[in-house]
N, C-alpha and C positions, 0 to 999 in steps of 0.2 A: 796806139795811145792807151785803151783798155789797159794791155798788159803792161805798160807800163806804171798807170795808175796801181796796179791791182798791188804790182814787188813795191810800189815804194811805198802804200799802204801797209804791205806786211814788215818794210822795215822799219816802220814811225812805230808800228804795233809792239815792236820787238826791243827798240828802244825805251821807249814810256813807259814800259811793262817793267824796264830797268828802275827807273825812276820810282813809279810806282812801289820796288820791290826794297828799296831803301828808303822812301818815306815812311814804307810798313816798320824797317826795322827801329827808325827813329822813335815814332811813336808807340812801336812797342805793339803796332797789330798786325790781325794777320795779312798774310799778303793776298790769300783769297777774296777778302774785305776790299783788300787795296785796289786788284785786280778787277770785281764786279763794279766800283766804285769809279772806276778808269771807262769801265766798258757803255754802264750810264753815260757817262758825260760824254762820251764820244758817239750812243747811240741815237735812237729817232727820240728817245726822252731828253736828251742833252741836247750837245751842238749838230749831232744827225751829219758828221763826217765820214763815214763809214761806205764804202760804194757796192752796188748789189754784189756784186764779183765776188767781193772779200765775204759779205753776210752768208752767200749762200754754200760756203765751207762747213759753215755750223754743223748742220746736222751728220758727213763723215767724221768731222773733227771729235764730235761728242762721242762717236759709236767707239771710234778708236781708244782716248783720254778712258773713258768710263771701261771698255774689257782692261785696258792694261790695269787701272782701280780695282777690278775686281778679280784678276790675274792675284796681286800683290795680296790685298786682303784675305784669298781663298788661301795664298803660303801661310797665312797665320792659324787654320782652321788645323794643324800638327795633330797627330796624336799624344804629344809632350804636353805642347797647349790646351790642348780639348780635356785633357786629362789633370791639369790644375787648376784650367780653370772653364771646363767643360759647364758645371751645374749652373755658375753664375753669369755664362751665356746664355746658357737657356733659358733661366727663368728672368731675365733681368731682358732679355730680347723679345717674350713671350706677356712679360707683363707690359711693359711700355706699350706693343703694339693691343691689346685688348684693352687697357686702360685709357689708353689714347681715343682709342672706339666709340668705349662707354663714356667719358666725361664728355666728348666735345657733343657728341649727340643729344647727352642728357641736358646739359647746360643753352644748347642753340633750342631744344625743344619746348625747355621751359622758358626760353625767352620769345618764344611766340613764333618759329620759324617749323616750318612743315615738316614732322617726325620722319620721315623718308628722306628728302631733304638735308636734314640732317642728320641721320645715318652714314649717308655716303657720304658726307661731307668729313664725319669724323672718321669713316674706313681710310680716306686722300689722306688724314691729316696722321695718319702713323707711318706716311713714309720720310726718311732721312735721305741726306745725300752725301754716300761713300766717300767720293770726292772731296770736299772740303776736309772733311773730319779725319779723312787720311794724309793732306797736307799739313793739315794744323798739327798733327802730332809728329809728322816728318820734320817739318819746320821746328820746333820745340824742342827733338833731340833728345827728346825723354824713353827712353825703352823700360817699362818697371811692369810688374802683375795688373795693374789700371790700365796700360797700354793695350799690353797683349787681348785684354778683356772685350776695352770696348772697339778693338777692331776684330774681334769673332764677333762681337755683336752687331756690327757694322755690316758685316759680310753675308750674315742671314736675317734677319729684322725686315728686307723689304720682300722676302720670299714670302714671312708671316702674312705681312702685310697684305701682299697680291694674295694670300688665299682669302684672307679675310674680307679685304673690300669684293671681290669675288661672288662672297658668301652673302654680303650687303646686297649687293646689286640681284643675288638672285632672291632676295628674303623680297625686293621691293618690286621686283617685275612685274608691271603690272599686266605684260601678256600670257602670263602663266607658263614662261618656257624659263623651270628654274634648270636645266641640265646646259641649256647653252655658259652662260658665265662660268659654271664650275670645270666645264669641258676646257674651254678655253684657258682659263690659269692652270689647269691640268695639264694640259698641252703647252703652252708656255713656257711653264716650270719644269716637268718631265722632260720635254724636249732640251732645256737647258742642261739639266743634270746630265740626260744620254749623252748628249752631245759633247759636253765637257769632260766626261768619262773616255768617251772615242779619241777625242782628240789630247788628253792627257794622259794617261796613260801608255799610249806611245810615245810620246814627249818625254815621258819619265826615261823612257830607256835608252832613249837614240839620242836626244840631246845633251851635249856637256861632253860629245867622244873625241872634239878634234883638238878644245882646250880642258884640258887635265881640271876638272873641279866646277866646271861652271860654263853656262851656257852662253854660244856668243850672242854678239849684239845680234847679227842677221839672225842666229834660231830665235830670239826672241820676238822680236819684230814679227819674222815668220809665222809663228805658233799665236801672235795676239790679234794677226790679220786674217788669217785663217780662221780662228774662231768666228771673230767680231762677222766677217763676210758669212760663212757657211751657215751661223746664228739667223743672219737678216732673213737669205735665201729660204731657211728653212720655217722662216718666222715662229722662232721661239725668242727666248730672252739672253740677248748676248751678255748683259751681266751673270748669269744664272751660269753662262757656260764658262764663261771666263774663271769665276770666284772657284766652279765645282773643277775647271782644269789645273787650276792654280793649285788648290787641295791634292789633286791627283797627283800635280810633279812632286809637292811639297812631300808626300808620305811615303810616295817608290820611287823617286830617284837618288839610293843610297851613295850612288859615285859624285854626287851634286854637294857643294861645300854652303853655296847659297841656290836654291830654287828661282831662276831666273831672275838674279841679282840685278841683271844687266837691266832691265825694263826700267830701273830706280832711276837711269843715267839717261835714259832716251824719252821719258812718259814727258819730261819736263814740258819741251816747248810745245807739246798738245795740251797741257793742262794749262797753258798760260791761256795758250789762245781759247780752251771751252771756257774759260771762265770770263775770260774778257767779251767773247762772243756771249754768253751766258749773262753779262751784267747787259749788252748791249739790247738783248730785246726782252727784258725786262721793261714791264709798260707803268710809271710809277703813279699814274697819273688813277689807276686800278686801288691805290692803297686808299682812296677818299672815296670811292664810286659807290660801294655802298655802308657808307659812314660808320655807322656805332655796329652794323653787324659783321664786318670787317675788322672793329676789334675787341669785339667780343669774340670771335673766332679763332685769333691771334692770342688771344689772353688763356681760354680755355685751352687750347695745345699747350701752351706754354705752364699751366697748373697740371696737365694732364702729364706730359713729360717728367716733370717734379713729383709729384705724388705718386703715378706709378713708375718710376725709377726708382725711387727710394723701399717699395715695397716687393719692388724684384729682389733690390739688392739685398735685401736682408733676409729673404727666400736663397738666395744664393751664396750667403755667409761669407760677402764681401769684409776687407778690414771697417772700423768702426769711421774710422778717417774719409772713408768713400762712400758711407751710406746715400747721401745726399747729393752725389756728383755729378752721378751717370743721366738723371736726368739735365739737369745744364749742359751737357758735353753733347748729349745726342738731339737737340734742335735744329741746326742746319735739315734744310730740306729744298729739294731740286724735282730733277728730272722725271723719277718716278711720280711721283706728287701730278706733276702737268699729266703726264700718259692719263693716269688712273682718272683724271677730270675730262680729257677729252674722250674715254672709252664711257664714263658717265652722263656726257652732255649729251654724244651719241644715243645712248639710252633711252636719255628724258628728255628731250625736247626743249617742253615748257621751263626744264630747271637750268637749261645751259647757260644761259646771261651768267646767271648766280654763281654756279658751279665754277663756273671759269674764270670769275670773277673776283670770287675767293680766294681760289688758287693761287691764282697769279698776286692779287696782294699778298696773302702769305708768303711767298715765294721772294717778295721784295722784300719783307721786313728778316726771316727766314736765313733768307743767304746771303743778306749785310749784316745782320747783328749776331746770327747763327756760331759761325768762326770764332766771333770774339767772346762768347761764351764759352766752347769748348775749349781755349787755351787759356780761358780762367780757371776754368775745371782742372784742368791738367798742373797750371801752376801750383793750383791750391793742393791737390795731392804732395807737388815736389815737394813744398813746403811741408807738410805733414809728415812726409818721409826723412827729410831731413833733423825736425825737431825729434822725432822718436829718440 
């Protein structure tokens, strides 16, 4: 009975999510929107249909969805790409994440909330989530210099980020062990790169030999399960390795017409189900818990995204058209955000109610309304592009 419950769970999931995915197009939003919005109502916040069997897919399903995300994004990180628009990844990925830092701390601190506190409150609030912001631009259909851009931005911004919060957490230790946090995002991130290196760079050569141009479905699969797995085992950061293997096929495998094309064809029905699994334990009932400082929190990220996105982009001599984009395009925020609050609660104790508390309302407002800004963003370029 279990199993039976479990497949026909996954085919009501599999149809609704149809539904779901032409209501988006009706309306004109995005389907991630549509998708966490599905997963809500179906979760313990909604009608709480959902049975343990199916929820506790979650967390392979995320590990998988998220390296093949970071798989795809790392092929954008070219030396073609990096090389036109190299600077204004940098500084525009660079500024966001220290800006983001600096306002939402300065602003929670002057509103009377514990300078520590909110440190690390605004180290969480500079992470985005790859995932959306990579379908929303898939979805959209748009490939233009704004594209290319903010998915190299997309692909390094939460590397920033885990060093920075990192750096928060050891400025605020209050056992005096500042070498543990930085060792650990050191090890993380390091680990990700080696590891991404190992496993791509052979990839680059041996995959794409038995179909002329292009890697099959099984190498691909292969090479994203292997990651994601040998990542966990080794506990570094399976994005980190995915994004840095992704890079490695993308620049040496000259015989490749696309860099494992094939993942574009297969990631689908894991990203339906993390996002739908993703809207379902969302706890929304967290965006009231603690009133005005929840959105005062929400507000500041969202000034901090806009002010420094706009002072990246003009460090990085974006067109005149995009000064002001990239911050509305990069607020969606997920996954990393929750990690970097549960490695903080752990921390501190005393701040974990808050911390998680935050988080997770950010996180609801974040990755429903998130989407539908970045493919305002994106519109408002096409249009731009178009009037020239």
């Amino acid at each position: 009975m279990e199993q039976a419950l479990f497949l026909i769970t996954l085919g009501l999931i599999f149809l609704g999510s149809l539904l779901a995915d032409k209501v988006g197009h009706l309306t004109r939003l995005p389907r991630v929107t549509m998708f966490l919005l599905l997963g809500l109502l179906v979760g313990p916040s909604g009608l709480n249909l959902l049975p343990t069997s199916v929820t506790e897919l979650f967390e392979p399903i995320s590990v998988v969805a998220l390296t093949m995300v970071a798989f795809l994004l790392g092929g954008e990180l070219t030396r073609k790409n990096l090389s036109r628009h190299g600077r204004a990844i940098s500084s525009i990925s660079l500024s966001i994440v220290v800006g983001t830092t600096v306002i939402v701390w300065g602003g929670l601190t002057m509103l009377g909330l514990d300078p520590g506190l909110a440190l690390l409150l605004g180290a969480i609030a500079t992470a985005t989530d790859p995932a959306a912001i990579s379908d929303v631009i898939r979805q959209s259909g748009l490939r233009n210099g704004f594209t290319e851009t903010l998915s190299g931005i997309v692909a390094i911004d939460d590397v920033w980020g885990l060093l920075v919060f990192s750096l928060c957490l050891a400025l605020i230790d209050q056992s005096g062990s500042w070498a543990a946090p930085l060792l650990g995002a050191g090890r993380d991130i390091g680990g990700g790169i080696l590891l991404g290196i190992g496993v791509g760079i052979p990839s680059a050569f041996l995959t794409g030999r038995l179909k002329q141009g292009e890697p099959l479905q099984t190498e691909a699969i292969g090479v994203v399960l292997l990651t994601a797995g040998v990542a966990i085992w080794l506990e570094v950061s399976f994005l980190v390795a995915g994004m840095t293997a992704g890079a490695m096929i993308a620049n040496f495998a000259r015989h490749h017409d696309h860099a494992f094309h094939e993942i574009e064809y297969i990631e689908w029905p894991f990203m339906l189900l993390f996002f739908l699994f993703a809207g379902a334990s969302l706890e929304l009932g967290a965006l009231w818990a603690l009133g005005w400082i929840s959105l005062a929190y929400v507000g500041l990220r969202i000034a901090a995204r806009l002010a420094s996105g706009a002072i990246g982009a003009r460090i990085g001599g974006v067109p005149r058209a995009q000064l002001h984009i990239y911050g509305p395009a990069l607020l969606p925020q997920a996954g990393v955000a929750v990690g970097m609050a549960l490695v903080a609660a752990e921390s501190f104790p005393d701040w974990a109610a808050a911390i998680m508390t935050l988080t997770i309302s950010a996180t609801v407002f974040f990755e429903i309304v998130g989407p539908l800004a970045t493919l305002v963003a994106l519109r408002h370029v096409e249009r731009a592009e178009q009037d020239r």
